[in-house]
C-alpha distance (Angstrom), angle and dihedral (degrees) to the residues before:
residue distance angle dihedral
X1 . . .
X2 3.80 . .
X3 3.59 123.8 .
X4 4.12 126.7 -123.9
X5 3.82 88.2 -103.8
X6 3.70 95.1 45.6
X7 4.06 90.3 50.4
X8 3.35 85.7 53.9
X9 3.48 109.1 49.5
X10 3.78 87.8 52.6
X11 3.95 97.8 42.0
X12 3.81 102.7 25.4
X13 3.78 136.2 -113.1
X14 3.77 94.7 -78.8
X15 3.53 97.9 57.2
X16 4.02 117.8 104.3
X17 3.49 121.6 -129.7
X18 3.96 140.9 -157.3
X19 3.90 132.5 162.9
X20 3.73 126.8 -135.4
X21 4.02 110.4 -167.9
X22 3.51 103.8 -55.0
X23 3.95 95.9 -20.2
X24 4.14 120.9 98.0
X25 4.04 108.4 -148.6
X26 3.93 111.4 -160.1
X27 3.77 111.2 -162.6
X28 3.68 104.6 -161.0
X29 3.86 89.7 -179.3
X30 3.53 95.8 69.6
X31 3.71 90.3 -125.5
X32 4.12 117.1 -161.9
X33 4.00 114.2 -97.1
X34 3.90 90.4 -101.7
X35 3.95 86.6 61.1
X36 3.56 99.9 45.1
X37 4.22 87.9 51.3
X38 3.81 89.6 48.1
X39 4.04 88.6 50.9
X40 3.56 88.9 46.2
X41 3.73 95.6 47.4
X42 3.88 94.9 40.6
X43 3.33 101.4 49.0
X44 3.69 121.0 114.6
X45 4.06 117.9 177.3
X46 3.72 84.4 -158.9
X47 3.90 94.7 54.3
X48 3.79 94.8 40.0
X49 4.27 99.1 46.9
X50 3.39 113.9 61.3
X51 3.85 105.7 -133.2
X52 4.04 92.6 -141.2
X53 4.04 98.4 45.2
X54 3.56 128.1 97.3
X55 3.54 96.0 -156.0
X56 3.99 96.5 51.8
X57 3.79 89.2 43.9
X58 3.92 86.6 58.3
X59 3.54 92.9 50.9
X60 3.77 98.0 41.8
X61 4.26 80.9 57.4
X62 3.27 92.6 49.6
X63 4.21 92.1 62.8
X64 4.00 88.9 -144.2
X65 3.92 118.3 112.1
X66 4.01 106.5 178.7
X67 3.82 121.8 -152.3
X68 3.67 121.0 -156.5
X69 3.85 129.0 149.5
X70 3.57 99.6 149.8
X71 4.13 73.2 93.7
X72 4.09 93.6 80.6
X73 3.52 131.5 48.9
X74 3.72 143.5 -108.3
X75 3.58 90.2 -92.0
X76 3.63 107.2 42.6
X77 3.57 98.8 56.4
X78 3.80 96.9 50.8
């Protein structure tokens, strides 16, 4: 599992962080405290990693799930 420091140094100071059982979630959109519980509450690693991808298997390994919607706009999300 990766450390505070090591989080940060990959995802920078700013981001917010929360564990889930052996999974770190970074929320680089500095989501309010009622999002960050209803992340932590929804998330399943056996909804979110696709048993037959490569790609999700790599992450899943990994332990690090990152957050960040800041990446679409008002619009496209409602």
């Amino acid at each position: 599992m990766f450390s505070k420091k090591d989080i940060r140094a990959l995802y920078g100071k700013t981001a917010v962080i929360s564990r889930k059982g052996a999974f770190v979630l970074v929320h680089l959109d500095h989501p309010s405290a009622a999002t960050i519980r209803r992340r932590k509450r929804e998330f399943d690693p056996l909804q979110v990693f696709c048993a037959d991808c490569p790609l999700c298997q790599l992450l899943k390994e990994s332990g690090v799930l990152v957050y960040d919607d800041s990446i679409f706009s008002v619009d496209e999300v409602e």
